[in-house]
C-alpha positions as CSV (number, residue, x, y, z in Angstrom):
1,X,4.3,10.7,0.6
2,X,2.4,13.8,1.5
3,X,3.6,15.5,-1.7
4,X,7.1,14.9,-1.4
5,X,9.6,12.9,-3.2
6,X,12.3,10.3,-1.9
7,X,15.2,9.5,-2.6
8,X,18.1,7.3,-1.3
9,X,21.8,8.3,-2.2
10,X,23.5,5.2,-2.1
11,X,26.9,6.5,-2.4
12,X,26.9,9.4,-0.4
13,X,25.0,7.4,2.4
14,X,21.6,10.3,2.8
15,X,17.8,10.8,2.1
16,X,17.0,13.3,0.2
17,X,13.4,14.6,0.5
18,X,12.4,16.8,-2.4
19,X,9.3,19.0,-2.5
20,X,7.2,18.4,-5.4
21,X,9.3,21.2,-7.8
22,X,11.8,19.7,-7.4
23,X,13.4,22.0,-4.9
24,X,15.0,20.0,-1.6
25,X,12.6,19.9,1.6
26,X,15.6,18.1,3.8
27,X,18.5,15.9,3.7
28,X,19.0,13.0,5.9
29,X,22.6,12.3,6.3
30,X,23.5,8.8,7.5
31,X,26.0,7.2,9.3
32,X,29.3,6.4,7.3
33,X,28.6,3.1,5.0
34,X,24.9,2.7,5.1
35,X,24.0,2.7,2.0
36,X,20.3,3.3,1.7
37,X,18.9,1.4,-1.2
38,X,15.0,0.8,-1.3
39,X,12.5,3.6,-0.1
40,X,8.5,2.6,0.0
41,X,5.7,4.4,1.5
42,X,3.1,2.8,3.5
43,X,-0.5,2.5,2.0
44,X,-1.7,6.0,3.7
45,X,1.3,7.8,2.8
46,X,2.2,8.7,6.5
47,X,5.2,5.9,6.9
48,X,8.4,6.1,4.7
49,X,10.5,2.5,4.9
50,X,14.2,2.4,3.9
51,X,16.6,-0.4,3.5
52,X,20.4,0.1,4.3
53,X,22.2,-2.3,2.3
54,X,25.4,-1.2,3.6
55,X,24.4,-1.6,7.5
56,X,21.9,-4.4,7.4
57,X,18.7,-2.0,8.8
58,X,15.3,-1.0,8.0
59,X,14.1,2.3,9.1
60,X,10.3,3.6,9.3
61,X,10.2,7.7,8.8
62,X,7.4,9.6,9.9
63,X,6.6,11.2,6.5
64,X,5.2,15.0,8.2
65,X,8.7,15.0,10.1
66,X,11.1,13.9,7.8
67,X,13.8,15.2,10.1
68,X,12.6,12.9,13.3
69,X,14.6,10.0,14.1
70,X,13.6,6.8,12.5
71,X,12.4,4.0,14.0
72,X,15.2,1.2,13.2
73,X,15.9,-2.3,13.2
74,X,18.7,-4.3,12.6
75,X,18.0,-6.9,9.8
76,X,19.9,-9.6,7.9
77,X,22.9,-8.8,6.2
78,X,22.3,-6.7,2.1
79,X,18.7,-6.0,2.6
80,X,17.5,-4.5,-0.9
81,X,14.1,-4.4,-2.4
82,X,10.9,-4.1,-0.4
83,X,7.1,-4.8,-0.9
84,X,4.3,-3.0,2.2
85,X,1.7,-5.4,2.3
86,X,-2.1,-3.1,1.2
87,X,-3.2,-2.8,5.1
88,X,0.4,-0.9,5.9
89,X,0.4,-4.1,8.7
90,X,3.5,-5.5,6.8
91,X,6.9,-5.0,5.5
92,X,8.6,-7.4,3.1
93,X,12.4,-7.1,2.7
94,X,14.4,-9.2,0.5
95,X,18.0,-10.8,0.8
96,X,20.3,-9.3,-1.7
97,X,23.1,-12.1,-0.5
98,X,21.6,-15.1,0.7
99,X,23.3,-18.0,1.4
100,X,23.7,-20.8,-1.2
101,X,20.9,-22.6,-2.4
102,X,18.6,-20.0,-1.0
103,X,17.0,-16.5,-1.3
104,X,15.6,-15.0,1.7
105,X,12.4,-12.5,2.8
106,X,12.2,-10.9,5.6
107,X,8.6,-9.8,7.4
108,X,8.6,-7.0,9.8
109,X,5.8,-5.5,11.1
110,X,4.9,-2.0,9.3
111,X,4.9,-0.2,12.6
112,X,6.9,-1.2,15.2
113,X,8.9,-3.1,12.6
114,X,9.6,-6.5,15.2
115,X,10.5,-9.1,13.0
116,X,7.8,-11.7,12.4
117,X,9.8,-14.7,10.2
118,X,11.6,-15.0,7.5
119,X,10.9,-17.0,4.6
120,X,13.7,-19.1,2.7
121,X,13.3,-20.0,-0.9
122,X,14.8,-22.9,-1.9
123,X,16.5,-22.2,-4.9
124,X,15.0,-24.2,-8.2
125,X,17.2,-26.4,-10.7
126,X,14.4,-26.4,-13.2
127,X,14.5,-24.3,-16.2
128,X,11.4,-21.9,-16.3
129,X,9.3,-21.9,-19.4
């Protein structure tokens, strides 16, 4: 987004947002645990979403002020991977540990990120082909 590169350090719980030499714009150090895992930008580029697996939250950065506080919202517990719908109006999160017999999505909305449902998968006992 706008040029710059991010990426989530798991282990050592920051952002790191690189300029596009390579050379580091900022670092985003997080609380103790958080464990960012998934970053995706909005359509537009101005929005930056991160998932903290550790934590159970999704954050929305402003991509020009990487430095600002994020917007945040508690989730479900091991959010992971995450999808922005093409109008930016949507954020997808999935489950990493869902209960049995069942994956889980989350959908937030892209800017205030409110919650809007989840969707439960049932889990299949077919074989694909």
């Amino acid at each position: 987004a706008l040029g710059r590169y991010w990426v989530t350090c798991m282990g050592s719980d920051e952002i790191r947002v690189l300029n596009p030499d390579g050379s580091t714009h900022t670092t985003l150090a997080l609380a103790y645990g958080a464990a960012p895992f998934a970053v995706t930008a909005s359509p537009n580029g101005q929005s930056l979403y991160v998932t903290l697996y550790g934590s159970g939250h999704l954050l929305r950065y402003d991509a020009a002020t990487p430095s600002a506080p994020p917007i945040t919202r508690s989730t479900f517990p091991t959010p992971r991977a995450m999808a922005v719908s093409g109008d930016g109006s949507r954020v997808f999160v999935t489950r990493f540990i869902s209960p049995d017999l069942e994956a889980q999505v989350g959908e937030f909305d892209g800017t205030t990120l409110q919650p809007n449902r989840v969707f439960n998968l049932a889990s299949a006992i077919s074989v694909d082909n």
